[in-house]
C-alpha positions in Angstrom: 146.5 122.3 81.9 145.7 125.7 81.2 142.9 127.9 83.0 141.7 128.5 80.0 141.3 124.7 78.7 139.3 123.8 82.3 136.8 126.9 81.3 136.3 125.6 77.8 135.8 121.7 78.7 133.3 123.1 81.8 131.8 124.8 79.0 130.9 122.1 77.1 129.8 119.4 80.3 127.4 122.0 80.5 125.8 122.4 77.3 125.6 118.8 76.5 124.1 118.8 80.0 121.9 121.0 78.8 121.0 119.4 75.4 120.4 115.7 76.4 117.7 117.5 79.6 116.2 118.8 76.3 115.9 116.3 75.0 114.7 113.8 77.5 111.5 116.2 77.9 110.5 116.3 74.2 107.6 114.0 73.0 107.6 112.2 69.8 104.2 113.0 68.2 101.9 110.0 68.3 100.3 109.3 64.6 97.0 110.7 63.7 94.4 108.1 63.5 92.1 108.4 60.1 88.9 108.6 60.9 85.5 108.8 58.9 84.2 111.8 60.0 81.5 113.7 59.0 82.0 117.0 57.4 77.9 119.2 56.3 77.9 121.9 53.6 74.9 124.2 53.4 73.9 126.1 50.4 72.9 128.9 52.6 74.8 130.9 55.2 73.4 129.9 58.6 75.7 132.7 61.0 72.7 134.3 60.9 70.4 132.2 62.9 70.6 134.5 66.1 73.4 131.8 68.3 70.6 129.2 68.0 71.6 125.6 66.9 70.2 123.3 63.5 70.1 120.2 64.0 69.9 117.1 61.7 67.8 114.2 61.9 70.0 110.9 60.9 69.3 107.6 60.1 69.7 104.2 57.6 66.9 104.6 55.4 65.2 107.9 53.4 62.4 109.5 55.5 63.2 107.4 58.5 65.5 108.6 61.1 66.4 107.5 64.5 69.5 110.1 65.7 69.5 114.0 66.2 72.6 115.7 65.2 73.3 118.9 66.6 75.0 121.8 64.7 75.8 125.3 64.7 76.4 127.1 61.1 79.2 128.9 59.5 79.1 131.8 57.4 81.0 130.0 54.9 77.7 127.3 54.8 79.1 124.6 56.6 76.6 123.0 59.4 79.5 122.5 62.3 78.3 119.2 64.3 78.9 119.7 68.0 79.7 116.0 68.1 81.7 113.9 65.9 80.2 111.0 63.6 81.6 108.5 61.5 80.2 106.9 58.1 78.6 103.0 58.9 82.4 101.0 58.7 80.2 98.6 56.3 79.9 101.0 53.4 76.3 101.4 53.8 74.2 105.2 53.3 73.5 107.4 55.8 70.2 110.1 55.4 70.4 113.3 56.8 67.9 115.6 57.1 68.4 119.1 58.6 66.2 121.7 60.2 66.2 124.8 62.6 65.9 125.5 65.0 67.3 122.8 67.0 64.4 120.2 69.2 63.9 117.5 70.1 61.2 115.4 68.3 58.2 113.0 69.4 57.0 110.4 67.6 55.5 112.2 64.6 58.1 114.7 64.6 58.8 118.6 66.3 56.7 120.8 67.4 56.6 124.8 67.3 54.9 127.2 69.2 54.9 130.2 66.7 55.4 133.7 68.3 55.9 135.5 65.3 59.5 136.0 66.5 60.8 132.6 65.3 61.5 131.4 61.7 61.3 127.9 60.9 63.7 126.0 58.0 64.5 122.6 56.9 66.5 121.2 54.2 66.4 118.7 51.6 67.5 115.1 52.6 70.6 113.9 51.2 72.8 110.4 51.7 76.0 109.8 52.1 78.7 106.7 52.7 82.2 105.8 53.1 82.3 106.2 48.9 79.7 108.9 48.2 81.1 111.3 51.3 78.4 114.1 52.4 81.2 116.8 52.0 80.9 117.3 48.2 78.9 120.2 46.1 76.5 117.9 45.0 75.6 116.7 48.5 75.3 120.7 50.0 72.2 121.2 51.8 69.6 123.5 51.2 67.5 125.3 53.7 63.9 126.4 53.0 61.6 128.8 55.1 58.3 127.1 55.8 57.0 130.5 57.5 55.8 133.9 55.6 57.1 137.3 56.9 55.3 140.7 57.3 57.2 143.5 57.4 54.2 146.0 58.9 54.1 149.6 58.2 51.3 152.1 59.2 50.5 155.9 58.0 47.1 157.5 58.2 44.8 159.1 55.8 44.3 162.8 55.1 42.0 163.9 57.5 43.2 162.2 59.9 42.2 163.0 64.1 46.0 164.5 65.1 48.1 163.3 67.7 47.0 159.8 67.5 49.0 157.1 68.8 49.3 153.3 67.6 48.5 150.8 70.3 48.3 147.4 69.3 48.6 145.4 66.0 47.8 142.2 65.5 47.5 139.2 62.7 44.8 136.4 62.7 44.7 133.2 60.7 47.7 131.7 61.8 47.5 128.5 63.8 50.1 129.0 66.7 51.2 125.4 67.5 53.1 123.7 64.1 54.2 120.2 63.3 57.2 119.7 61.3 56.8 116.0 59.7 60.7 115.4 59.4 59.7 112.1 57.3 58.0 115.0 54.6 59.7 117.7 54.9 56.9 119.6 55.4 55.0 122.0 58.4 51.6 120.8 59.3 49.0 122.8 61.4 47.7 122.1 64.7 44.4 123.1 66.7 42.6 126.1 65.9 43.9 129.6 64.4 44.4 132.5 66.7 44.8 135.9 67.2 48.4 137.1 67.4 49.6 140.3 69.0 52.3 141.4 66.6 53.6 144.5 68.1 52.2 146.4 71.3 53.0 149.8 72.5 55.5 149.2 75.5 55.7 153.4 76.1 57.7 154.4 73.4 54.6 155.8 72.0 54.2 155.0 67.3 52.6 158.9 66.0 51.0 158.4 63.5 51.2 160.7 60.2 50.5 160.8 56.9 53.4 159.1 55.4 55.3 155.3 56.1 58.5 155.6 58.9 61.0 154.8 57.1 61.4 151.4 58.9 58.8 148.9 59.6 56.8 149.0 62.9 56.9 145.5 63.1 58.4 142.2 62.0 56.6 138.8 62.2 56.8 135.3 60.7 53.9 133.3 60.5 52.0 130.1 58.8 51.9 130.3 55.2 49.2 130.0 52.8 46.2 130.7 55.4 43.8 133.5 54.8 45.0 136.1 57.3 43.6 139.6 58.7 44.5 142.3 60.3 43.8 144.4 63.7 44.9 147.3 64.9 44.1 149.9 67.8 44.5 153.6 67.8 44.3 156.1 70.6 43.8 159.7 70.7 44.0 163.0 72.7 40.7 163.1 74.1 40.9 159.1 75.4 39.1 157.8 73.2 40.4 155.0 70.5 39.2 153.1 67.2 39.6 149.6 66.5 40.4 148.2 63.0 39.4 144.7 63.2 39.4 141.1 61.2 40.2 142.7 58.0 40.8 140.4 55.5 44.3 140.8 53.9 44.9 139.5 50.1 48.3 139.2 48.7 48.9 138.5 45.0 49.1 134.5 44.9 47.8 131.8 44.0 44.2 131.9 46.8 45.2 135.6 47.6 47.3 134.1 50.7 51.0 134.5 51.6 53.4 132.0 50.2 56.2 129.9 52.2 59.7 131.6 52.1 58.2 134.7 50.7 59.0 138.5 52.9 56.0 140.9 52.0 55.8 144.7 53.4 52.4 144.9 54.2 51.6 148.9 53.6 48.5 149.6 55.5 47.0 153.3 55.3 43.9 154.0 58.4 41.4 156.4 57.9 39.1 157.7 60.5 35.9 155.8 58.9 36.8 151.7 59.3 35.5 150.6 56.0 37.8 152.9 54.6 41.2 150.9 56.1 43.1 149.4 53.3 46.5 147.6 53.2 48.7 146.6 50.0 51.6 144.3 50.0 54.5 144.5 48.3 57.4 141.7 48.5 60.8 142.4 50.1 63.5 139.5 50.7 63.7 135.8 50.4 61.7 136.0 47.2 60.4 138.9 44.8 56.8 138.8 44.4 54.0 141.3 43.8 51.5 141.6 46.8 47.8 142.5 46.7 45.1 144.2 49.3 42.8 144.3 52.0 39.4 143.0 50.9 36.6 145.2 52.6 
């Protein structure tokens, strides 16, 4: 036999060596199983809701759930669940209701501490089975807020002491804990109204001057329709300061109070005499609406 022949048949030991090694290490892949899982369109983006998770309340018949589902939203509007679940194998519906953010409820449903920081939403309820699958346009849910927003901006009147310097601001007539009846749908109040410090000099001093900055001094979301007024405390050079306080603020609906799901720019203007405050509102955001003024 030639050299040659040994170096080719070596050759080929090798690479069938080689091959059938190959082979014994590859893995046939094992079928997918079908499952029923659960798939949540929203008719609202939800990337928006600061990391925090929604969650929906589940159960077998409409207003009565016994299962939180937690979820975190897409900016496509799809509600993610952190945990898979199926349809009932028997056919039957399944009632979803959602609502951010995510807790955990008691026996009449979730409480909220409102810090004017926090918005609260929830969604129609909707069914779904094995036939009528949650996943299709019809079945999207939508997301409502159940809180009003001030968007707070000051300016002074001609006349006006120079120098002075905002200190405090702060809304009354919102109750501060808030029951969300999941069963409803809807936010009820709890205990008394309070006072509710809305923005508070931290040593980045607000000058005040005769025209609006061109962004709001402060953002807040509070219960809706409630009569509401409004503090505020100025300081100036000499050490002394003036205190604007419970005046009543009217916007242009139904009762002259804020609406739910409505964002208002509340424009207020101080002047040096107290009776002469006044604030107007104008709407900006989740829904266009003329505002009103403070009554005096």
């Amino acid at each position: 036999m030639k050299k040659g022949d040994k170096v080719n048949k070596r050759f080929v030991v090798l690479l069938l060596t080689a091959l059938l090694c190959g082979c014994e290490n590859l893995k046939v892949p094992e079928p997918v199983e079908e499952t029923n899982g659960i798939r949540l369109l929203t008719s609202n983006s939800l990337s928006a809701f600061d990391g925090e998770l929604l969650a929906f309340a589940a159960g077998k018949a409409s207003g009565t759930y016994d299962e939180i589902w937690e979820a975190h939203g897409t900016a496509e509007g799809e509600a993610v669940l952190l945990q898979s679940h199926d349809y009932p194998s028997d056919g039957s519906r399944l009632y979803l209701r959602g609502y951010y953010p995510s807790a955990e409820p008691g026996s009449n449903g979730v409480v909220y501490r409102l810090d004017g920081s926090r918005d609260l939403l929830v969604s129609n309820e909707q069914y779904g089975s094995l036939a009528d699958m949650f996943w299709q346009t019809g079945k999207r849910f939508t997301f409502r807020h159940l809180l009003t927003q001030l968007n707070i901006r000051v300016r002074v009147s001609e006349g006006y002491p120079a120098d002075a310097r905002l200190i405090r601001m702060q809304i009354g007539g919102s109750h501060p804990d808030m029951l969300l009846d999941l069963n409803k749908g809807t936010l009820l109040a709890m205990g008394e109204p309070a006072v509710l410090t809305v923005w508070e000099s931290d040593g980045a001093d607000v000058w005040l001057s005769g025209t609006y900055p061109d962004t709001p001094v402060a953002t807040t979301m509070l219960e809706a329709a409630v009569p509401l007024t409004f503090y505020a405390t100025v300081a100036f050079p000499d050490g002394s300061s003036l205190a604007y306080e419970a005046l009543p603020v009217r916007f242009g609906e139904a009762g002259g109070m804020a609406q739910a799901g409505t964002s208002y720019t509340l424009s207020v203007t101080l002047d040096a005499e107290k009776e002469k405050l006044s604030v107007a509102t104008a709407v900006t955001g989740w829904t266009e609406k003329e505002g009103g003024e403070v009554e005096l």
